[in-house]
SELORO-588886 format. One line per 5 residues: number of its first residue (from 1); their letters; for each residue y, z, x of N, C-alpha, C. Coordinates in nm, 2 decimals, always signed. Layout:
<pts>
NUM	A	Y,Z,X,Y,Z,X,Y,Z,X  ...
</pts>
This chain:
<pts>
1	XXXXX	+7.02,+10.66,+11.38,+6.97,+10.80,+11.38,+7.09,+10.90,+11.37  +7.18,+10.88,+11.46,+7.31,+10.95,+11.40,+7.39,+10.97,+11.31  +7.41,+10.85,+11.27,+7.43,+10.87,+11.12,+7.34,+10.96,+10.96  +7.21,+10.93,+11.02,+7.13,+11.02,+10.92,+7.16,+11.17,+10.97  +7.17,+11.19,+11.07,+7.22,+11.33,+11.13,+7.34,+11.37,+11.04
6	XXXXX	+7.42,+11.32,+11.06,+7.58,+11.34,+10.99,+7.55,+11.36,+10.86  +7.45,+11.29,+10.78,+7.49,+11.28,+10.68,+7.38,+11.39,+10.60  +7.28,+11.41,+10.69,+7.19,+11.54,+10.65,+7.27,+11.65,+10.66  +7.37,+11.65,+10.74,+7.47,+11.81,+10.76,+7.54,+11.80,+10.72  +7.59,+11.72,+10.60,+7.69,+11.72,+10.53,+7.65,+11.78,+10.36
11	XXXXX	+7.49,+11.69,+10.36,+7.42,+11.70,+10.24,+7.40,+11.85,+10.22  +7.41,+11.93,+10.38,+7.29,+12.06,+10.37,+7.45,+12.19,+10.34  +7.52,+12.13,+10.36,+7.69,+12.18,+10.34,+7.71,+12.20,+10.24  +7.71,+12.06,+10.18,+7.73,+12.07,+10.02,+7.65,+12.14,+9.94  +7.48,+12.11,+9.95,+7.40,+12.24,+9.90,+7.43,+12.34,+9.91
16	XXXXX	+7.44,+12.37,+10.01,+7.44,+12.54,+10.06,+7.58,+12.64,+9.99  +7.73,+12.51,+10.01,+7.82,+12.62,+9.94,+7.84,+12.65,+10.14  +7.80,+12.59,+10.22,+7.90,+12.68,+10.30,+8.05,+12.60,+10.41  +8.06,+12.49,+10.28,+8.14,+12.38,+10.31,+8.30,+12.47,+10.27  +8.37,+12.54,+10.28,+8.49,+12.55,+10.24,+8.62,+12.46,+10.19
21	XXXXX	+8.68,+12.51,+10.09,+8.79,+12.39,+10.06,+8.80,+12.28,+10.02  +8.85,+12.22,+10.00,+8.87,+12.07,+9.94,+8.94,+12.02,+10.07  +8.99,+11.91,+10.01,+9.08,+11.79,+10.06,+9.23,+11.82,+9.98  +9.34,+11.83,+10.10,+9.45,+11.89,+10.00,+9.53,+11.72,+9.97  +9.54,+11.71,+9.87,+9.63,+11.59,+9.83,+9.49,+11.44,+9.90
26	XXXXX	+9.44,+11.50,+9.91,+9.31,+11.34,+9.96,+9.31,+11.28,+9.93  +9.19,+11.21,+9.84,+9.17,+11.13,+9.75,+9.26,+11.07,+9.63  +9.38,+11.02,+9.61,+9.45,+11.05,+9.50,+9.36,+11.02,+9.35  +9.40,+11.06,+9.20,+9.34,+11.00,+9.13,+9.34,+10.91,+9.07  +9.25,+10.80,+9.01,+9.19,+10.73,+8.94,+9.33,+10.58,+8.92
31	XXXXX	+9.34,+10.51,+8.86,+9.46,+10.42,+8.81,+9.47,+10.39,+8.68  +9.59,+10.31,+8.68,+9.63,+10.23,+8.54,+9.68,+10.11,+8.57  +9.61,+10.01,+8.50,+9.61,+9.88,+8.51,+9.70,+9.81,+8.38  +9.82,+9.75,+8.45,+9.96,+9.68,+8.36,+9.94,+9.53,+8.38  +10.03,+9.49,+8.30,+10.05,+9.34,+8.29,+10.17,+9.26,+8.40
36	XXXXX	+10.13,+9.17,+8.43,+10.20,+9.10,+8.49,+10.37,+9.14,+8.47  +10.44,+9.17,+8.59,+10.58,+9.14,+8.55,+10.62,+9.04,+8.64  +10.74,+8.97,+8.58,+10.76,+8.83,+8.69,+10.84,+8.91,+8.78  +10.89,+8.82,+8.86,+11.02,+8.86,+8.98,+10.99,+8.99,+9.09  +10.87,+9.00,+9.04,+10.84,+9.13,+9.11,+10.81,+9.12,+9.29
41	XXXXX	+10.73,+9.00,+9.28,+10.72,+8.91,+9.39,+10.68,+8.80,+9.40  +10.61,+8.73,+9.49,+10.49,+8.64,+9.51,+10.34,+8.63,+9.47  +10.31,+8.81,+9.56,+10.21,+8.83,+9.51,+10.15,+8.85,+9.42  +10.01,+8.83,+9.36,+9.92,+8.86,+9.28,+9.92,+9.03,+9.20  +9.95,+9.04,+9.06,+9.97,+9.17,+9.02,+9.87,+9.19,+8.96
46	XXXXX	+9.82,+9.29,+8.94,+9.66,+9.33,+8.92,+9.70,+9.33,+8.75  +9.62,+9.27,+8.67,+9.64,+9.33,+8.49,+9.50,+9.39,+8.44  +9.53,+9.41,+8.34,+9.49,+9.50,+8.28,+9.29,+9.41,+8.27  +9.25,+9.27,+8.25,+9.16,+9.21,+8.22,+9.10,+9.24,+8.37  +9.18,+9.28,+8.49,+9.11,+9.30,+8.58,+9.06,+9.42,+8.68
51	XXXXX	+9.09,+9.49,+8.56,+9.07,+9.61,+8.60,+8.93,+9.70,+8.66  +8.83,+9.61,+8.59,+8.68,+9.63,+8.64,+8.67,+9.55,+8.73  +8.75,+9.47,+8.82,+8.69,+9.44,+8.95,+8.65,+9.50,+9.06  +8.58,+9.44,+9.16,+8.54,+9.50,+9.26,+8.67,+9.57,+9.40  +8.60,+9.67,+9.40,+8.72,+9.72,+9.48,+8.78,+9.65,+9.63
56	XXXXX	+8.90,+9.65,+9.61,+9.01,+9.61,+9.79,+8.93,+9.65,+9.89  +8.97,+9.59,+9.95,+8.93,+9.60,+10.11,+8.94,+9.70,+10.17  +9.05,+9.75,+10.13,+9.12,+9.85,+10.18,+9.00,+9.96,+10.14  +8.94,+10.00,+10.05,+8.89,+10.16,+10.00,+8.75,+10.17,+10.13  +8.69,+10.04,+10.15,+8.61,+10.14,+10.29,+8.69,+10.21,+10.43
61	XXXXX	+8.77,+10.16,+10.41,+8.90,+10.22,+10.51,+8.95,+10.34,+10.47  +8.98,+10.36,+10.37,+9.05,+10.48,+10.28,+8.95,+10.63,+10.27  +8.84,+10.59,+10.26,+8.74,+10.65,+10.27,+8.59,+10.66,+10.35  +8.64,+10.63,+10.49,+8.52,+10.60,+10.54,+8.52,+10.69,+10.68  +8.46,+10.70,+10.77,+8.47,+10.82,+10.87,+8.55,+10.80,+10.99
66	XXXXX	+8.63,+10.63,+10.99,+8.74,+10.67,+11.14,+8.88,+10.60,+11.04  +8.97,+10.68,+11.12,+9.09,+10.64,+11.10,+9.16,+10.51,+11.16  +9.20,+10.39,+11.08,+9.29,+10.28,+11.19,+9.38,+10.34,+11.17  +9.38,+10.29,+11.37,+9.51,+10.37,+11.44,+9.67,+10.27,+11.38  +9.64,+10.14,+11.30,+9.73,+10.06,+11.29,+9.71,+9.95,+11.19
71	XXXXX	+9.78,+9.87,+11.08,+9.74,+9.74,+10.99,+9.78,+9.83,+10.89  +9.81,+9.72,+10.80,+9.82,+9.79,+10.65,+9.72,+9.66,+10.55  +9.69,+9.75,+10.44,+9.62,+9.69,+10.34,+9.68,+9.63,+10.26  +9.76,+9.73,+10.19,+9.83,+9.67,+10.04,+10.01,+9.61,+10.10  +10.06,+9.66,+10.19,+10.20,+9.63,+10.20,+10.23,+9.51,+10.31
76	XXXXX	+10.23,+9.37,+10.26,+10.22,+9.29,+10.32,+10.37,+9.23,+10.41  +10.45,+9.27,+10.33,+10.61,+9.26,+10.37,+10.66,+9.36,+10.46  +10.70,+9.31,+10.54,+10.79,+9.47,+10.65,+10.87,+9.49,+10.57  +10.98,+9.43,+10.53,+11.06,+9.50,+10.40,+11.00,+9.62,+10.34  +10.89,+9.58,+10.26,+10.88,+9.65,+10.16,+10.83,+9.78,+10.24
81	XXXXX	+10.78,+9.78,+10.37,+10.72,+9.91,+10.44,+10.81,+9.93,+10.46  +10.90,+9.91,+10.54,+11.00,+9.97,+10.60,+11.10,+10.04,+10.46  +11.11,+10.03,+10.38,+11.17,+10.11,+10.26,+11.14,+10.23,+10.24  +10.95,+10.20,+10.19,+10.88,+10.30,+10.17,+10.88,+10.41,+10.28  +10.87,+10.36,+10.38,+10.86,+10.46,+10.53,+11.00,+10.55,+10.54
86	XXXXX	+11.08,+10.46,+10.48,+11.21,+10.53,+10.52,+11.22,+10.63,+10.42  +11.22,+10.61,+10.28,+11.18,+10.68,+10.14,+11.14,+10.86,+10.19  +11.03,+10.81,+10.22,+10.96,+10.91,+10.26,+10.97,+11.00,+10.34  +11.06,+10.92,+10.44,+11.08,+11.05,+10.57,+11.24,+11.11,+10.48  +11.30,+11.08,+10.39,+11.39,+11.17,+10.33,+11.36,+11.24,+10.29
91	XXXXX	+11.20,+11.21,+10.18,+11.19,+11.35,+10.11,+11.09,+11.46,+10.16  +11.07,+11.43,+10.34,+10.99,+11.49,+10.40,+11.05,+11.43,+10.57  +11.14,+11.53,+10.57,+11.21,+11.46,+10.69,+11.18,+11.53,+10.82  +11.16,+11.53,+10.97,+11.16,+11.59,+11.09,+11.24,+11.70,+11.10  +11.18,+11.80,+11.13,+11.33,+11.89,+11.19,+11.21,+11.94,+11.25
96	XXXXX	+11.31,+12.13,+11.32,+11.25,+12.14,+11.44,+11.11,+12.26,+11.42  +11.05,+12.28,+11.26,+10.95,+12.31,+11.23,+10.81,+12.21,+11.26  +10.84,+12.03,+11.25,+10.74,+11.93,+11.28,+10.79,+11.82,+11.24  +10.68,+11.76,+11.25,+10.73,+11.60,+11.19,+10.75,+11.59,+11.07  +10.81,+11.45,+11.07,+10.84,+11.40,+10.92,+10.68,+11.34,+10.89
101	XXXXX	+10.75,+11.29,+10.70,+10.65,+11.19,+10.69,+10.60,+11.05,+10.79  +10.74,+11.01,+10.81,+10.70,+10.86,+10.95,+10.63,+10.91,+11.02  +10.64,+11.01,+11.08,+10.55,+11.04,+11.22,+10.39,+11.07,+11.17  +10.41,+11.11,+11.06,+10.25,+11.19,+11.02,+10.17,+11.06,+10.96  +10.27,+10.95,+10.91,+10.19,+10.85,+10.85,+10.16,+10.83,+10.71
106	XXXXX	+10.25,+10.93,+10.62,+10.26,+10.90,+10.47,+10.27,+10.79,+10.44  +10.36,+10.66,+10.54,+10.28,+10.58,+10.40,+10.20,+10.47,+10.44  +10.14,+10.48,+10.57,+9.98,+10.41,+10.56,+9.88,+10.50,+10.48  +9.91,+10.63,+10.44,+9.84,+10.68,+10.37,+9.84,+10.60,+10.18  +10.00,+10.61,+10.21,+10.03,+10.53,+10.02,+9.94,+10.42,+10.05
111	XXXXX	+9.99,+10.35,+10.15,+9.91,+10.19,+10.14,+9.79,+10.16,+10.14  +9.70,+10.27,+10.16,+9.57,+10.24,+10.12,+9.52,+10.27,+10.02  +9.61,+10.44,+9.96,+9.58,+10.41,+9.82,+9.58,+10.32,+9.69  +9.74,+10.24,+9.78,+9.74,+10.16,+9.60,+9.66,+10.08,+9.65  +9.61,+9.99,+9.77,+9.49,+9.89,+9.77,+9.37,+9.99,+9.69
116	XXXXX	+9.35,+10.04,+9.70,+9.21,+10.07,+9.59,+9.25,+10.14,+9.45  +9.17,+10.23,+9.41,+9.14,+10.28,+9.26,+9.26,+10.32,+9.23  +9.34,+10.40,+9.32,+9.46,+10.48,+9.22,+9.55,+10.32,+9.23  +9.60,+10.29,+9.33,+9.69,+10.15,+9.29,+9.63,+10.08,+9.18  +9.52,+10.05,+9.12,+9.48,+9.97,+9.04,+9.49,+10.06,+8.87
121	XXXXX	+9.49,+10.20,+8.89,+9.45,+10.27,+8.83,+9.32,+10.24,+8.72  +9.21,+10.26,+8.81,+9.11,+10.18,+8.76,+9.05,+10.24,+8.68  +9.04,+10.38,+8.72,+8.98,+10.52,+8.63,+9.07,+10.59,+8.52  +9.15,+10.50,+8.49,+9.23,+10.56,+8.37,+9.25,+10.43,+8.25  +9.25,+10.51,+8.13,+9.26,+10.47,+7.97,+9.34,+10.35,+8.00
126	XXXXX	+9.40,+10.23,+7.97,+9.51,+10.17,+8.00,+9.47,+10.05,+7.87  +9.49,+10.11,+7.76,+9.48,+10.03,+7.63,+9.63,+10.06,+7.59  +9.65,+9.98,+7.54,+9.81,+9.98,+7.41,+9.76,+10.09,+7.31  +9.84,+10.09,+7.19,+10.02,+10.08,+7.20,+10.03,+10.19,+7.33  +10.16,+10.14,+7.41,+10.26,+10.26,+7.49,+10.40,+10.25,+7.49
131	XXXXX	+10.38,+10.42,+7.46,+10.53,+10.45,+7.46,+10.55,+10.56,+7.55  +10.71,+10.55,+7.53,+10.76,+10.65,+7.66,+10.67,+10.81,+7.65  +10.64,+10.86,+7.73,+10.56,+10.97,+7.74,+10.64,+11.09,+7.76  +10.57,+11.20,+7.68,+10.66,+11.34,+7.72,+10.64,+11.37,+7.87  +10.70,+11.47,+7.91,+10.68,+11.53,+8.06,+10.50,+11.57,+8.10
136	XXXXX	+10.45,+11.62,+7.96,+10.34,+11.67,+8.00,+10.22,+11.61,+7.93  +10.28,+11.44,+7.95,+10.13,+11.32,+7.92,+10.06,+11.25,+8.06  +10.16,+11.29,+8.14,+10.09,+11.22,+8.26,+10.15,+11.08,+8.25  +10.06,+11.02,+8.32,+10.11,+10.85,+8.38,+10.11,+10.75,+8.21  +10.22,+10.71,+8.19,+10.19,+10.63,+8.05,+10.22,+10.50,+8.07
141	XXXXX	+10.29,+10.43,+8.20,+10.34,+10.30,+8.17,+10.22,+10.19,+8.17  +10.25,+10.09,+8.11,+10.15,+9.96,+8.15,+10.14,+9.90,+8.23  +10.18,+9.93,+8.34,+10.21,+9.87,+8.45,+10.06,+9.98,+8.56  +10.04,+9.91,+8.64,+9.95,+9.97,+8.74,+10.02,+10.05,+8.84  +9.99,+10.14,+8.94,+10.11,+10.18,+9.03,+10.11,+10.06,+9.13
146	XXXXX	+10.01,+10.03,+9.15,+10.09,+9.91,+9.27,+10.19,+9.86,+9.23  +10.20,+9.79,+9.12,+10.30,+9.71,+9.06,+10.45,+9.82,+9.02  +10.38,+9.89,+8.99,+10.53,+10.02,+8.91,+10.60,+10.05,+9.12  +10.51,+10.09,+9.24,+10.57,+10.09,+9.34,+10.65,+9.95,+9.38  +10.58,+9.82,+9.36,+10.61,+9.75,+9.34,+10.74,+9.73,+9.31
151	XXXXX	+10.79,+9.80,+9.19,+10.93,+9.76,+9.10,+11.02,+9.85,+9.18  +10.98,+9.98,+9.21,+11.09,+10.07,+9.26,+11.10,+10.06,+9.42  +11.07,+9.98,+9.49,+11.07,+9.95,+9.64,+11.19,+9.83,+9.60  +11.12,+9.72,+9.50,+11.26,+9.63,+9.50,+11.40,+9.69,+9.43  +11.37,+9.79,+9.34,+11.53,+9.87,+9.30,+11.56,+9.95,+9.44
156	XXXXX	+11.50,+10.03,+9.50,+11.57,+10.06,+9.61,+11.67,+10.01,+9.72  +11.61,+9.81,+9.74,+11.63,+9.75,+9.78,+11.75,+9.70,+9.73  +11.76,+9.65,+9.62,+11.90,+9.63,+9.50,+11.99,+9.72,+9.53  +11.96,+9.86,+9.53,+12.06,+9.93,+9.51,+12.11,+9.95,+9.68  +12.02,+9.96,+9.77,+12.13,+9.95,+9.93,+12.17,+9.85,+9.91
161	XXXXX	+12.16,+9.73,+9.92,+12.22,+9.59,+9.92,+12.36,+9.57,+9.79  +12.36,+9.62,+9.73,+12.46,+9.63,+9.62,+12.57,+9.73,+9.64  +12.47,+9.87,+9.72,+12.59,+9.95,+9.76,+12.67,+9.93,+9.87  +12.60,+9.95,+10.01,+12.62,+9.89,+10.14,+12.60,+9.76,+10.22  +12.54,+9.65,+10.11,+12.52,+9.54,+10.18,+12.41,+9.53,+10.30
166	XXXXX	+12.29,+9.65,+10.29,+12.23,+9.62,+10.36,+12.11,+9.68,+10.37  +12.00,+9.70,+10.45,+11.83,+9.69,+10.40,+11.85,+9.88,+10.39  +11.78,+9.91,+10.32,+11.75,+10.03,+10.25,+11.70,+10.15,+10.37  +11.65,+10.02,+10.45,+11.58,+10.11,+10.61,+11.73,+10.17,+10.69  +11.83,+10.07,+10.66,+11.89,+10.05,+10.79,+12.03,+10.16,+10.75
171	XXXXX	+12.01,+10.20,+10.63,+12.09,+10.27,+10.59,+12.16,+10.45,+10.64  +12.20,+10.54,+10.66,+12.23,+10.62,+10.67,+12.16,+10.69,+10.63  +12.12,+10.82,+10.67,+12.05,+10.95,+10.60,+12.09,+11.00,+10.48  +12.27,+11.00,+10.45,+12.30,+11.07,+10.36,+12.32,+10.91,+10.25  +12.36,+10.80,+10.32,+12.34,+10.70,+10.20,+12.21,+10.67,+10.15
176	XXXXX	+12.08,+10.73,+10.27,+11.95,+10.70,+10.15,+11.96,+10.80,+10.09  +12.01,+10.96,+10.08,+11.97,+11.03,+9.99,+12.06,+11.07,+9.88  +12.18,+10.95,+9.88,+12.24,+10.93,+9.73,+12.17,+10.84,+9.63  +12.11,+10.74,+9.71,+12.01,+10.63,+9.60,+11.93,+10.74,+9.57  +11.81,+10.77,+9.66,+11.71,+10.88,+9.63,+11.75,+10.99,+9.51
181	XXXXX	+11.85,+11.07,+9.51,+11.89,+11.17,+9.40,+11.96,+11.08,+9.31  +12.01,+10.94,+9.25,+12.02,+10.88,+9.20,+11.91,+10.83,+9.08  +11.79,+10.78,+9.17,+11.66,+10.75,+9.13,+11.63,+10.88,+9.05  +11.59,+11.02,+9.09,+11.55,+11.18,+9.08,+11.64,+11.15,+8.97  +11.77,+11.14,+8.97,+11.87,+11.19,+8.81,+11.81,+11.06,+8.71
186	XXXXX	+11.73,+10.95,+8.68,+11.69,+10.87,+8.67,+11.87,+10.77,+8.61  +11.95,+10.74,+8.70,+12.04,+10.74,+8.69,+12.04,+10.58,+8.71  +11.94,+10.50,+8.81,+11.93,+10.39,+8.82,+11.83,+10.31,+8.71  +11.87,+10.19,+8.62,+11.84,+10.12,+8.54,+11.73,+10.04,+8.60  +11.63,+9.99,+8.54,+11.52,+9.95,+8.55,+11.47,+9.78,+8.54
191	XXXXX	+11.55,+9.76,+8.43,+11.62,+9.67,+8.36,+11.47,+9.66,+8.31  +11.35,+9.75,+8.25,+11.26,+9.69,+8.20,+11.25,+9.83,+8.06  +11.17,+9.83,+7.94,+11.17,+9.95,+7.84,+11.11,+10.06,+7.91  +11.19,+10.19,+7.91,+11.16,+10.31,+7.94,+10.99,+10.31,+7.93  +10.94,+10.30,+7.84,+10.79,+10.29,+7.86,+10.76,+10.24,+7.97
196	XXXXX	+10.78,+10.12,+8.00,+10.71,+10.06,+8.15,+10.76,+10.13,+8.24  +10.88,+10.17,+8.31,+10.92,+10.20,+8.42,+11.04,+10.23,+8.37  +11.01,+10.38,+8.46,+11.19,+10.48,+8.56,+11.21,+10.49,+8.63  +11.36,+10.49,+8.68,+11.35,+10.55,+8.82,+11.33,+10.70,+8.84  +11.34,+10.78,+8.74,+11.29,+10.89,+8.77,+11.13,+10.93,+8.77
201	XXXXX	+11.08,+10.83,+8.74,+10.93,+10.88,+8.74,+10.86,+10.77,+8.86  +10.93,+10.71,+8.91,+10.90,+10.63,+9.02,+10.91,+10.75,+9.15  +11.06,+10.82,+9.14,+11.06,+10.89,+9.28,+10.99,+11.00,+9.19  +10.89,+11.05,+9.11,+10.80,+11.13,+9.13,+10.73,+11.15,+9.14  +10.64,+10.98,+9.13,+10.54,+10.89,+9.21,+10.55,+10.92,+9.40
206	XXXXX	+10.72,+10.87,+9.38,+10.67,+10.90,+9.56,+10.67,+11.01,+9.62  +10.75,+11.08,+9.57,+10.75,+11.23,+9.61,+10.59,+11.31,+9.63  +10.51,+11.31,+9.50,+10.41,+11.33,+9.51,+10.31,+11.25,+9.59  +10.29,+11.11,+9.61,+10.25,+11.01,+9.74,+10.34,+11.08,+9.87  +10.41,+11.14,+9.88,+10.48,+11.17,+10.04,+10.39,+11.29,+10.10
211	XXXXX	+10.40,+11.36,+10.00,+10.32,+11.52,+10.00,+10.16,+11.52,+10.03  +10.16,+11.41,+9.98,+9.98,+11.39,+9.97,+9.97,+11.34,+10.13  +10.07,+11.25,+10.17,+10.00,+11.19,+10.26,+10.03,+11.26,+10.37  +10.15,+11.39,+10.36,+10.14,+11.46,+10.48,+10.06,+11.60,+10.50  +9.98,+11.56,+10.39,+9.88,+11.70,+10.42,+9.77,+11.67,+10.31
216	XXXXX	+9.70,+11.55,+10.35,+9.60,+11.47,+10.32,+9.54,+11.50,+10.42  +9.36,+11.49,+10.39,+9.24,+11.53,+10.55,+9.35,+11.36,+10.60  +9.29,+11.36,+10.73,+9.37,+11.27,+10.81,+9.26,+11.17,+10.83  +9.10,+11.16,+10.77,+9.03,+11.03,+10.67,+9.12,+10.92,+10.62  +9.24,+11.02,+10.56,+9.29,+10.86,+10.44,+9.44,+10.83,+10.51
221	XXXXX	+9.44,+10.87,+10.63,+9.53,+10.79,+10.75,+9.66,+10.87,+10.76  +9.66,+10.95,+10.66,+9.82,+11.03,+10.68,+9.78,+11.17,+10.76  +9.83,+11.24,+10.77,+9.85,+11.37,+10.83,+9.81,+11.37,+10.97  +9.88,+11.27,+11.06,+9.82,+11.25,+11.23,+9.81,+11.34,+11.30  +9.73,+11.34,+11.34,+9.69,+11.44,+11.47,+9.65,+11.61,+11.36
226	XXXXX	+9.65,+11.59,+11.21,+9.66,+11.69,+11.16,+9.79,+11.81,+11.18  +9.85,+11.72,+11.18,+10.00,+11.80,+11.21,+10.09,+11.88,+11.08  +10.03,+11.80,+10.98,+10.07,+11.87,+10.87,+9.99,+11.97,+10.83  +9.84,+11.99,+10.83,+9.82,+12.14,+10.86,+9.81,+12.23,+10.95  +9.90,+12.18,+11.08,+9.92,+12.30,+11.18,+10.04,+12.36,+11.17
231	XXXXX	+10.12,+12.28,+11.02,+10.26,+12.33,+11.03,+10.21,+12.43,+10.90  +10.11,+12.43,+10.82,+10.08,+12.55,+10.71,+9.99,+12.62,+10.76  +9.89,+12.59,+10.91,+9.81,+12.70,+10.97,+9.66,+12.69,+10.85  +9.65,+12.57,+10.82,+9.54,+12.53,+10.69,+9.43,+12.47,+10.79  +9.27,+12.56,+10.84,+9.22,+12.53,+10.95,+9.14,+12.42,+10.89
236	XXXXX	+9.18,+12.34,+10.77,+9.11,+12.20,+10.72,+8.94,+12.21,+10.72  +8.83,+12.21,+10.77,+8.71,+12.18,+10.75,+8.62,+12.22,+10.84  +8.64,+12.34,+10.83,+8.56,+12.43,+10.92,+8.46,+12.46,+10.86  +8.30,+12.46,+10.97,+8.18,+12.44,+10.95,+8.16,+12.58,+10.85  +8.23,+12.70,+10.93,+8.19,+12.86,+10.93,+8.29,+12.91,+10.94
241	XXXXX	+8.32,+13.05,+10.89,+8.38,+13.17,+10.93,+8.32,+13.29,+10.99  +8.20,+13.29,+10.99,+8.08,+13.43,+11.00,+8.19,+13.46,+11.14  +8.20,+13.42,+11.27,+8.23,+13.48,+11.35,+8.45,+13.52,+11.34  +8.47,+13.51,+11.24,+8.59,+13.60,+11.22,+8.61,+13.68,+11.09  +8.48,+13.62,+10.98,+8.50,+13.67,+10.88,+8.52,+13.85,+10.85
246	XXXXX	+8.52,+13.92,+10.93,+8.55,+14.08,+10.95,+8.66,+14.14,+11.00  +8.75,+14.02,+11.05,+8.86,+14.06,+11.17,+8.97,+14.12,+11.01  +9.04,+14.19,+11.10,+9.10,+14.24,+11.00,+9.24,+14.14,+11.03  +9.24,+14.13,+11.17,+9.39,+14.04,+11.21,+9.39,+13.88,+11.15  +9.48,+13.84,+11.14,+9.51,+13.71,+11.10,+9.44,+13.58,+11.19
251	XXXXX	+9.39,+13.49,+11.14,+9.33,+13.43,+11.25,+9.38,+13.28,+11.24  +9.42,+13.23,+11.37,+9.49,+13.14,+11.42,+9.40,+13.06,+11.44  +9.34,+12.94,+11.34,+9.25,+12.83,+11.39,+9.27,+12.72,+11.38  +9.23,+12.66,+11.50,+9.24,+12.46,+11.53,+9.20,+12.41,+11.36  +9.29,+12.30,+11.35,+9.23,+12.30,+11.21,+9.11,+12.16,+11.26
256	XXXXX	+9.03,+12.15,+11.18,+8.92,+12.02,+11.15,+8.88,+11.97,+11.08  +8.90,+11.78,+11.08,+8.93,+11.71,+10.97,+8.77,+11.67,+10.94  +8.77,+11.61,+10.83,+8.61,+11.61,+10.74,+8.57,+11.56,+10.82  +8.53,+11.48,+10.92,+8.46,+11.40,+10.99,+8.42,+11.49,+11.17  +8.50,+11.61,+11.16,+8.49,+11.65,+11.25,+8.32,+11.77,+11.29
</pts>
């Protein structure tokens, strides 16, 4: 019965128009589904013939009404988390305005994404011929993002181990953020054709996955405690305004996530 409750006042919200806002960085969009590349790992790379399968495990979690406090979907290696997590908190680091990405949870947010639609890129075109894409074609490789994060988690990994001899996590602040503006200058080789994968369009994959997941509704596991909209003052999903909508002063509100 409470569930039909919830979900009549969500229905009567959306009718009505008196739902405010979106979801900032939420839901990511749609995917693209590539062909196998070897050496990438062990695991299973999603291709293009399987693109119409049924969705990961992960997307009732991604999109469903509680948050896990803990587990990951798609990232089955601590390695490979611990990269990404570090990644992230560079280009979205702690200081004494709030937390970083680590603390807020960018990338259990990534990791649930690429386990469903945008990792697979399931909602997007992903026929041949491809070639390298201008700035303003959007996503062109053949490769899926799981697999394209896939490739630039192990170049990250190459490049601490090659520079310092050691895990990409365990690295220094300013030695992750020589690899990082390395990647950004796409200055690191790929060793695959510019069409499939860069480094510079890898870190703008994450960069934009970092952003999303720190000021993502806190549904798709990033933005804890909503901390990333108490640091823009963004009151997230509020039922109403009627009782401030007249004030002339600025109004300071708790923010509330969709489920709230």
């Amino acid at each position: 019965m409470a569930k039909e409750k919830q979900f009549s006042r969500r229905d009567f919200l959306k009718t009505t128009g008196a739902a405010t806002g979106g979801i900032i960085g939420g839901s990511l969009l749609g995917g693209l589904v590539g062909f196998n590349l070897q050496d990438l790992d062990s695991e299973e790379t999603v291709t293009k013939d399987e693109a119409g399968s049924s969705e990961a495990s992960g997307d009732s979690e991604a999109s469903g009404t509680t948050i896990p406090e803990a587990g990951r979907i798609f990232f089955a290696n601590d390695e490979d988390f611990n990269t990404i997590e570090a990644a992230m908190e560079r280009i979205f680091p702690e200081d004494d305005i709030g937390p970083g990405a680590k603390a807020l949870g960018a990338a259990y947010f990534l990791d649930a994404q690429l386990a469903g639609s945008y990792g697979r890129n399931s909602r997007e075109y992903m026929q041949g011929p491809f070639y390298e894409g201008t700035d303003t074609q959007g996503y062109q490789s053949n490769l899926n993002r799981a697999s394209y994060f896939k490739l630039g988690i192990r170049k990250l990994q190459e490049e601490a181990n090659d520079r310092h001899e050691t895990a990409f996590s365990q690295l220094e602040a300013g030695q992750q953020d020589d690899i990082l503006k390395d990647f950004e200058a796409d200055k690191v080789d790929f060793n695959v054709p510019k069409s499939t994968a860069t480094s510079a369009y890898f870190f703008q994959l994450l960069r934009e996955a970092t952003l999303d997941g720190v000021y993502s509704d806190p549904i798709y596991r990033g933005n804890r405690d909503m901390a990333g909209w108490k640091m823009k003052q963004f009151p997230g999903h509020q039922h109403s305004y009627l009782d401030v909508i007249e004030s002339d002063e600025f109004q300071d509100i708790d923010p509330l996530p969709n489920f709230g």
